[in-house]
Every structure is written in C-alpha cells, then in structure tokens.
TIKE-551726 format. One record per residue (C-alpha): residue in three letters; y, x, z. Coordinates in steps of 0.5 Angstrom, whole numbers, always signed. Layout:
<vexzas>
ALA / Y / X / Z
...
</vexzas>
This chain:
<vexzas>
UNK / +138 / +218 / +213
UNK / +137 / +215 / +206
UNK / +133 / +209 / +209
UNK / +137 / +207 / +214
UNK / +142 / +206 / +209
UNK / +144 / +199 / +207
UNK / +144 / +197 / +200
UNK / +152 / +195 / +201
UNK / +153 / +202 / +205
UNK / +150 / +205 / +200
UNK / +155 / +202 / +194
UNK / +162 / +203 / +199
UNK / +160 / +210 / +199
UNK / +159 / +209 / +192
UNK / +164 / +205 / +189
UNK / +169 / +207 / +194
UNK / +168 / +214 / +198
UNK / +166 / +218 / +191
UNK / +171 / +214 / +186
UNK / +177 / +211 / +188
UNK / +178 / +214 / +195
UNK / +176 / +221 / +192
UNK / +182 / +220 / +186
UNK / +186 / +218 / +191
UNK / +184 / +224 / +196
UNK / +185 / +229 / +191
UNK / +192 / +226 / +187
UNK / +194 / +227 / +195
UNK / +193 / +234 / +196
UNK / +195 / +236 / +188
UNK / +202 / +233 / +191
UNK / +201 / +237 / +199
UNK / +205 / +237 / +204
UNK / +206 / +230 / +209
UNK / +202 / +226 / +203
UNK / +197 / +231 / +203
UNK / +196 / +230 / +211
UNK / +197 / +223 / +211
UNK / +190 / +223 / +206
UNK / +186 / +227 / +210
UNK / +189 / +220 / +216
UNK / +186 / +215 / +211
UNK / +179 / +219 / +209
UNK / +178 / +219 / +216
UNK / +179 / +212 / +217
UNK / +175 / +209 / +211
UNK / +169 / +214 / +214
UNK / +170 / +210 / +220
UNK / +169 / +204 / +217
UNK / +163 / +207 / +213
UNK / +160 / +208 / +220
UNK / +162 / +201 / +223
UNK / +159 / +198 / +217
UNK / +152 / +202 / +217
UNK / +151 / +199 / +224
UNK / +155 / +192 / +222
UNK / +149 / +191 / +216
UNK / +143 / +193 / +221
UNK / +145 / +190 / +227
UNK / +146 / +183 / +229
UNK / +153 / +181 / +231
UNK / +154 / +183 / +239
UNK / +158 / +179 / +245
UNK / +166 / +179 / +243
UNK / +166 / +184 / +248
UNK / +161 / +189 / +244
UNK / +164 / +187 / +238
UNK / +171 / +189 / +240
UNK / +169 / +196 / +243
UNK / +165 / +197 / +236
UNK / +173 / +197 / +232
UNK / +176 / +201 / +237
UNK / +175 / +208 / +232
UNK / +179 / +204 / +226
UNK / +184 / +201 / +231
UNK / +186 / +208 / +232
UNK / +185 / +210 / +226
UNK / +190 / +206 / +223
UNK / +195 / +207 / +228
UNK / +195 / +214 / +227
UNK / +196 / +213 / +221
UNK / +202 / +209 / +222
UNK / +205 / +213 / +227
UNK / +204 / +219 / +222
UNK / +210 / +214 / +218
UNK / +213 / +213 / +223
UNK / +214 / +220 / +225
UNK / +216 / +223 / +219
UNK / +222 / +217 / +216
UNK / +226 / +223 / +214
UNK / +221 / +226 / +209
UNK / +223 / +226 / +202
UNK / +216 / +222 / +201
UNK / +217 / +216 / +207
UNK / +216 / +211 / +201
UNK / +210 / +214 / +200
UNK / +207 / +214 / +207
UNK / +209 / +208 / +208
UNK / +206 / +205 / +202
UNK / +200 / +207 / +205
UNK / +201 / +205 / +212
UNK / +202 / +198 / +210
UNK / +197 / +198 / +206
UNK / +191 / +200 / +211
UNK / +191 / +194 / +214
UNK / +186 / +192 / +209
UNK / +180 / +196 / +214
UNK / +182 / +190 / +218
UNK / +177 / +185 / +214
UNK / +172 / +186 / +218
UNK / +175 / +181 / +223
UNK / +177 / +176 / +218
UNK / +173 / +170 / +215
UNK / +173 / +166 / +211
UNK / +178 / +170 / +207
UNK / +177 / +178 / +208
UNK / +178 / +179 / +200
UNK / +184 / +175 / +199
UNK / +186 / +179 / +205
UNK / +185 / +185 / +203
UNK / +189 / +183 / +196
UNK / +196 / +181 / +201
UNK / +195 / +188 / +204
UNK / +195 / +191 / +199
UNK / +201 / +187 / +196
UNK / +205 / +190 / +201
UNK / +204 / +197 / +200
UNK / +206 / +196 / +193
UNK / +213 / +195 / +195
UNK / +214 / +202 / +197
UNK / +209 / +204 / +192
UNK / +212 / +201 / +187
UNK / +219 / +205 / +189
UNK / +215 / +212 / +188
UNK / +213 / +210 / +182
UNK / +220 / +209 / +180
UNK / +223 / +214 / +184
UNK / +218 / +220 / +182
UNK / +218 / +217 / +174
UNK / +218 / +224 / +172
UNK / +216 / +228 / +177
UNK / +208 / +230 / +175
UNK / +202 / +227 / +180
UNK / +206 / +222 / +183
UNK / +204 / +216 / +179
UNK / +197 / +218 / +178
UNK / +197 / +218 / +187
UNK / +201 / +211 / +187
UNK / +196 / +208 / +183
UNK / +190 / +211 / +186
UNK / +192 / +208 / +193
UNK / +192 / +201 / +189
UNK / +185 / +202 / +186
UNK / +182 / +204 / +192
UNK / +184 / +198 / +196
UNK / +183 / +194 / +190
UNK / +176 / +198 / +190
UNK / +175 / +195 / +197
UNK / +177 / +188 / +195
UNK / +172 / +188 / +190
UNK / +166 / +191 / +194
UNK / +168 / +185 / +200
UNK / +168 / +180 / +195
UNK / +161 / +182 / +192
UNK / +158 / +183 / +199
UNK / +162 / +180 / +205
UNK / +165 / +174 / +201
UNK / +166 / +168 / +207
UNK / +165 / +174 / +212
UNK / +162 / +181 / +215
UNK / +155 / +180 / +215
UNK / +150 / +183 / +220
UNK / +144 / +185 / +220
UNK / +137 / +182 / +224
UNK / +136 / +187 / +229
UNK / +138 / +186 / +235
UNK / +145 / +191 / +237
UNK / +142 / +193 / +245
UNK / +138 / +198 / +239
UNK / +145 / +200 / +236
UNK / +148 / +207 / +236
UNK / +153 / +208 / +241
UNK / +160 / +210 / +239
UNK / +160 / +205 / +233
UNK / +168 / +205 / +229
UNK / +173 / +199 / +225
UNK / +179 / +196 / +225
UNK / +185 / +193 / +229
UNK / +182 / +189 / +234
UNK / +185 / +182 / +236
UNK / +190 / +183 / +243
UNK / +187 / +183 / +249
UNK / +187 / +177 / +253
UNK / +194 / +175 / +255
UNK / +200 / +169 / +255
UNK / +206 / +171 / +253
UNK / +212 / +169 / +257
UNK / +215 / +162 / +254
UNK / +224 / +163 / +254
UNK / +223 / +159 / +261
UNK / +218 / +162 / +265
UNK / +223 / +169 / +264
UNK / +226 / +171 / +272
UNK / +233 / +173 / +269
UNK / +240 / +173 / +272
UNK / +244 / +166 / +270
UNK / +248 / +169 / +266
UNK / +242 / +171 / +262
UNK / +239 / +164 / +262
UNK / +245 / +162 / +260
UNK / +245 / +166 / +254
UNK / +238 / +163 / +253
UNK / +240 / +156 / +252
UNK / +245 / +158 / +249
UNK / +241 / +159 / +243
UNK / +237 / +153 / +244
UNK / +244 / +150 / +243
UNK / +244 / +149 / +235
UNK / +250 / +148 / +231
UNK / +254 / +148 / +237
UNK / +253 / +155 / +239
UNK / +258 / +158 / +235
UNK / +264 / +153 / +238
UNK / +265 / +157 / +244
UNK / +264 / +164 / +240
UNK / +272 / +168 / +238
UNK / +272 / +172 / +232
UNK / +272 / +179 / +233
UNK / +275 / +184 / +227
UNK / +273 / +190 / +225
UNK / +280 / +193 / +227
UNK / +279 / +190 / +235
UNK / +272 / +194 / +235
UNK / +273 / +202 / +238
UNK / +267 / +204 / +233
UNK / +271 / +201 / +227
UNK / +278 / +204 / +230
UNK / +279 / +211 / +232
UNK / +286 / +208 / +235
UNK / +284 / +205 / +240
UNK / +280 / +210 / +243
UNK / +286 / +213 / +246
UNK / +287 / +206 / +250
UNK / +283 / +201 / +254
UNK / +287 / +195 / +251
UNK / +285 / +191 / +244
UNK / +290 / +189 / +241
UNK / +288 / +180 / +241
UNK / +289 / +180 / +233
UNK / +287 / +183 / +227
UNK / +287 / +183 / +220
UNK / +280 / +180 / +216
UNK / +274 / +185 / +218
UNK / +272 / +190 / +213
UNK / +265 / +193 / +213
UNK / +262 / +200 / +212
UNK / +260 / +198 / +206
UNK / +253 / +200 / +208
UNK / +251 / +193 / +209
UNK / +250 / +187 / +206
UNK / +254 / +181 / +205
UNK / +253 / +174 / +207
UNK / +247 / +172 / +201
UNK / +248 / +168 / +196
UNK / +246 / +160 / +198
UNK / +239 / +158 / +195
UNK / +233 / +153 / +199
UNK / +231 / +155 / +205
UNK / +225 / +157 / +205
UNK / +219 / +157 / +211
UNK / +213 / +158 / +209
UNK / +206 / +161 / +210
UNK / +203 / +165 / +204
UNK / +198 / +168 / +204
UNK / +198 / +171 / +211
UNK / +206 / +173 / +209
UNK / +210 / +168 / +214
UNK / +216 / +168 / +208
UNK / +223 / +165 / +211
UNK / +229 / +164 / +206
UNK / +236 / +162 / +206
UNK / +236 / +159 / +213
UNK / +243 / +157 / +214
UNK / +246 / +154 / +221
UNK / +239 / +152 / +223
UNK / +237 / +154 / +231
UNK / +231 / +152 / +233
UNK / +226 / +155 / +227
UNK / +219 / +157 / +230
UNK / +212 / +159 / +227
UNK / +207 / +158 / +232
UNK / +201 / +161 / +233
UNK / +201 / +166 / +229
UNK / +195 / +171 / +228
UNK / +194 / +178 / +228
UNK / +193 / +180 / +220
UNK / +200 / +176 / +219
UNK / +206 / +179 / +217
UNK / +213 / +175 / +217
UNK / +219 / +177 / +212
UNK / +226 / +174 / +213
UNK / +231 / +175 / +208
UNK / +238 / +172 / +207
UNK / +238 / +167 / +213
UNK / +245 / +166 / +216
UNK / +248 / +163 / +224
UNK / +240 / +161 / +225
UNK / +235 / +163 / +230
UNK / +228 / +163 / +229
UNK / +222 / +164 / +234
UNK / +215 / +167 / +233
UNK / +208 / +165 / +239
UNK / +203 / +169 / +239
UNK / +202 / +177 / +236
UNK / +202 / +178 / +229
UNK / +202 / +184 / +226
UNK / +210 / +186 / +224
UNK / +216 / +183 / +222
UNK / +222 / +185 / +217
UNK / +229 / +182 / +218
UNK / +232 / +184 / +211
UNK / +239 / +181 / +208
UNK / +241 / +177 / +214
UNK / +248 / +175 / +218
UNK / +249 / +173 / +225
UNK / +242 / +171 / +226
UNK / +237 / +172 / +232
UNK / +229 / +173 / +232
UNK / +224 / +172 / +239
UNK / +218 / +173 / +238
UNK / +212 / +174 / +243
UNK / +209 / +181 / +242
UNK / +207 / +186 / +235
UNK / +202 / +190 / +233
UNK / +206 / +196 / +229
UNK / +214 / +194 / +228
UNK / +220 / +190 / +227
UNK / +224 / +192 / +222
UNK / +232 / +190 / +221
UNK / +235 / +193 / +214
UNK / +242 / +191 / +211
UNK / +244 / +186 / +217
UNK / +249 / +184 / +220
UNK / +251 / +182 / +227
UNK / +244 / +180 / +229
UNK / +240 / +179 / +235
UNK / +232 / +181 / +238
UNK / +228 / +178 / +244
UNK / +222 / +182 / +245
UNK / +217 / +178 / +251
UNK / +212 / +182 / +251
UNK / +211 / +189 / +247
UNK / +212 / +192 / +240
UNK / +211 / +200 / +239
UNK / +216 / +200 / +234
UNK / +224 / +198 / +231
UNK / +226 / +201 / +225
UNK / +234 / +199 / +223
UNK / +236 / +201 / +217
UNK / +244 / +200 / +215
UNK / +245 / +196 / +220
UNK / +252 / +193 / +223
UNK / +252 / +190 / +230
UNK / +245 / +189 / +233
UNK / +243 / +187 / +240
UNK / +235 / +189 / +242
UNK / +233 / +185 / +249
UNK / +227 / +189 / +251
UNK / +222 / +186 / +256
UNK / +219 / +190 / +262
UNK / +213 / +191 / +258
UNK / +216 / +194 / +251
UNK / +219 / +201 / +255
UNK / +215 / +205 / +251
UNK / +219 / +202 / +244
UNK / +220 / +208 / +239
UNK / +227 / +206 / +236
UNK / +228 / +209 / +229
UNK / +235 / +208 / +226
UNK / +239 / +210 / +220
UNK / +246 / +209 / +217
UNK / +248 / +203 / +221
UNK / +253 / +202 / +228
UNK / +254 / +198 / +234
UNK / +247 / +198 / +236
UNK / +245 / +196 / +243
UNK / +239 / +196 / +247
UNK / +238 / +192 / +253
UNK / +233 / +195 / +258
UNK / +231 / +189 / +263
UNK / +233 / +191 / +271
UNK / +229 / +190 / +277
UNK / +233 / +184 / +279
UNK / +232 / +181 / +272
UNK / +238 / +183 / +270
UNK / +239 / +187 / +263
UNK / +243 / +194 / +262
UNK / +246 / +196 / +255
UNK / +245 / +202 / +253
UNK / +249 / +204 / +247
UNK / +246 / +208 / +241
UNK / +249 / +213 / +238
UNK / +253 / +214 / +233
UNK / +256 / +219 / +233
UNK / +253 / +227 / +232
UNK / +254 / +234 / +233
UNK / +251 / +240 / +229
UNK / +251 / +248 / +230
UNK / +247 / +253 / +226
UNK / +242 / +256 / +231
UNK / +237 / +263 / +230
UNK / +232 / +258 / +227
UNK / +236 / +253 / +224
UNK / +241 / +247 / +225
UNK / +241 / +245 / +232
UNK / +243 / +237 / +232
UNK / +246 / +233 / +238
UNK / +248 / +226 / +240
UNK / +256 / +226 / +242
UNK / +260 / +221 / +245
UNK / +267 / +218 / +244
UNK / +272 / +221 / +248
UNK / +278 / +218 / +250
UNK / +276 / +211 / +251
</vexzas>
C-alpha cells in the first residue's frame, strides 16, 4: 500500500495522525467519559479526510457532482460530531465539546481556495472561545490543559501541513477520477441547489405581512409599539394568574438578573473578518444585511439594540450575544442559531437551520419556516419563549416553551416533566 500512497499523504499521516492527533486522542481518554467518546468522533473524521485526500492526490479533480458525493463521509462526519455536542448541553464538559465542535470545521478546507490555511486558523479561533474556558475552568484539575491545548496543536498541525502542500487550494492529482475507488470520504459539502424565499415571495396571512413591513419600517417601528412591564407580564407576576385582566399600569420592568443589560454604546460595527461576519453596537438601525454569505462563514452579533439585521444565503452558524429588542432574518444554516444574554429578541428562519440554542434569554419569538420542523431547540436559564410553527393557510401558530417543571424521584432516578400554569 506504500506506493499508493502520496507524498502529501504520507506527511498527514505523519505529521497529524501520529503526532498532534494521536496527543490530542490520548489526552481524551486520560480524561474519559463524553471526551473520551467525542475523540473517538473526531479520529473518525480526521481518517475520513486522510482517505478523501488519497484519492484527491492521485486522482484528477471529478464533475461538481462527483466531487460533492466525494465529501459527503466528512459531512457527516462533522455533523456527528456536532450533534454529539449538542446532545450532551447538560455535560459538566459542554465546554470542551464545544470547543472541539467549533473547531472541526477546519476539515472543511478542502472546498476553499485560495485561502484553506488561514481558514483553518479562523476554525480554529473559534474553538479556542470554549477551550480557553476549560483551560481556566479545570486550571486545577489534572489533563485538562494538556487536551485543551492538544486540540489547538492538531489544528494548528493542520494549518501548517495545508499551507505547505495545498497553498492557494486542494491539488489533485492526474489520473483520471473514472479509475478512482468508489466510496471516497470529506468535508461539508456546499448547499444544494436552492433559492431562498425573499420576505415578499412568502404566502403569509396580512396580518404576518404586516408584521414583515413593519420591520423593514425603520425607526419608526417602535412608535406604534406600549411598553409592557414586568409586572403586566403572568410569567414575571404569580398575581395575575388567578384572573384574566392585566392591570394597564406597572412600576419599571424588573429583570431576572439572569440577562444582560442594554451594552454600553461604542461604534457600531459590521464587518467581515476573516470569514467571522462581526456585527456591534447597532442601535436603532432596521435595514442591516449581509448578503451572500458562504458556507465557511460565521456571523457574531453582540450588544446591538432596536436593529433588525437580515442574511442571504447559507452560511455555517450565527450567535446573537448581549442584545436587546433586536430581530435577525437569515436564509438558511448549516449547524445553529444561538441567542445568549438577550433580551426581547426576535428570529425568522426562511428555509432551515438544525439547531437554536438560548441561554439566558428573556423574551424571544422564533418564526419557523415549513422546511425548519426538524429544529432541535435547546434552551437553558431564560423566559418568555415562543416558537411560531407556520400553518397550512400560511398563517403561524404559538406555541410557548416551558418554564416551569416537575421533578419526582422514580426506581431509577429522578423523573422531570414539563408543567403548566394554573389558574390563568
């Protein structure tokens, strides 16, 4: 099998499958448990690559088609990787998995050009969010650093190898693909093809397209808007659940304390950098919008207020951090949404996204599209969550999520359910 092997294979295997990846494999079982399981994911991924590169160096460069079922293994590869994470946001270690989850889209280089090694570097920033999190976190718990940093080695091996063997680009070899292996893995293919729906071409009820121009209205949206207290809101006021009237007045809103204020002003901010779309500090702007935005991409919101932002095309996941009273439209994502520390926020998905994660969330309304019913919606420490389910007659539903639960002790353990209010 030596022969068949490239010279560019043969340093993967050498300079990332039995160095950095093997440190960072066994730094990963030392510490067990949903690490030591979501390891085993990532060295199935990183051998899926090793294979699609043996036939990328040998072979030369198939049809769209073709190349696209050639990435599929690490498509899937990398999507178990992240469900594992998300599967598992009650895990003492979420930070770990999720460092390694935003990380590994670094196999996704293989569809970049002319830049995959400074892509795999923006990957790999990411990740170190959450593995700089663990590396503070578990200071003083043993193996912790040393898998933290191990992962961060292996990607930044990565980047070193791509850039030495792959510089403006995968290169493929010469001979032709109708001789190739069947089968052959990698990364995250592009979306298929498809046209999102513009907010115009939606069938919706008036009162939904009313709802629609309103955002598009700018400043003036909020004119038409009374202000609602917390103690005019049953979920912040136990009083009020033994009537069906809410009392027209209302001292100031009081918060949870679980939630961000509104964030300090600064410049607002909208830029690409890198391929992290960074959005700061819009105050009272309604007509924001990146368009055109590509699968590798990443979008980070923070500390916007009263502004409505919306994205075209798929790209690979958005976070909403540290806003107020703000609304994000986006076409469709690769892995997730996710709002943390917001506050009265509003989301429109026009065609899918696998996953929204809240995190100390006060007020959020979630408008679904009929091709985002599969979501999986993840929330923890926040209130006043709605999700609007599309109808048959292009109307929406609501449909609250709870707040409020019920915990017995069972034969094996605690048994949790959701309850409802009473007496509203």
């Amino acid at each position: 099998m030596g022969d068949d092997i490239t010279p560019a294979v043969s340093e993967f295997d050498q300079d990332i499958l039995t160095n950095s990846l093997a440190d960072f494999l066994q730094a990963a079982e030392k510490l067990g448990g949903d690490i030591a399981e979501h390891g085993r994911l990532v060295q199935k991924a990183f051998n899926v690559q090793r294979n699609f590169l043996l036939t990328a160096t040998k072979y030369a460069k198939p049809s769209d088609a073709e190349f696209q079922n050639l990435l599929t293994a690490t498509a899937n590869a990398i999507t178990e990787i992240q469900q594992f994470r998300e599967s598992r946001r009650s895990s003492p270690f979420f930070n770990h998995l999720s460092g390694v989850s935003e990380g590994i889209p670094a196999l996704a280089w293989v569809t970049v050009a002319p830049t995959p090694a400074p892509y795999i570097k923006e990957m790999n920033d990411a990740g170190q969010f959450y593995t700089n999190r663990v590396l503070k976190d578990f200071k003083d718990k043993p193996g912790h650093a040393e898998w933290a940093k191990s992962w961060v080695g292996t990607l930044t091996a990565l980047q070193t190898h791509v850039r030495k063997h792959h510089t403006t680009g995968l290169v493929w070899g010469k001979l032709p693909m109708a001789g190739a292996p069947a089968g052959g893995p990698p990364p995250p293919p592009p979306p298929p093809a498809f046209e999102m729906p513009t907010l115009e071409d939606l069938q919706v009820s008036d009162d939904r397209a009313e709802l629609f121009a309103e955002l598009r209205k700018g400043e003036d949206i909020t004119k038409s808007l009374k202000k609602v207290t917390s103690e005019m809101q049953t979920h912040k006021n136990p009083n009020l659940r033994t009537g069906g009237v809410v009392s027209a007045t209302g001292k100031a809103p009081v918060t949870n304390g679980q939630v961000a204020k509104a964030p300090v002003a600064k410049p607002p901010k909208l830029v690409l950098e890198g391929k992290k779309w960074v959005v700061e500090y819009q105050i009272g702007q309604k007509d924001l919008k990146i368009e055109q935005v590509e699968l590798n991409q990443v979008i980070y919101i923070f500390g916007c207020k009263d502004s409505t932002l919306q994205v075209k095309g798929k790209c690979n996941s958005i976070v909403i951090d540290s806003c107020v009273k703000s609304a994000i439209v986006f076409d469709s994502l690769l892995a997730s949404v996710e709002f943390v520390n917001c506050r009265d926020c509003q989301m429109q998905v026009m065609g899918t996204v696998p996953t929204i994660t809240i995190d100390k969330v006060d007020g959020l309304q979630m408008y679904l599209s009929k091709d985002s019913l599969n979501v999986e919606i993840v929330s923890a420490k926040s209130s006043a969550l709605n999700v609007m389910v599309p109808k048959a007659d292009g109307d929406f539903s609501e449909h609250p999520i709870p707040e409020q639960f019920k915990t017995t002790v069972g034969p094996k353990g605690l048994i949790t359910s959701a309850t409802e209010s009473v007496g509203v």
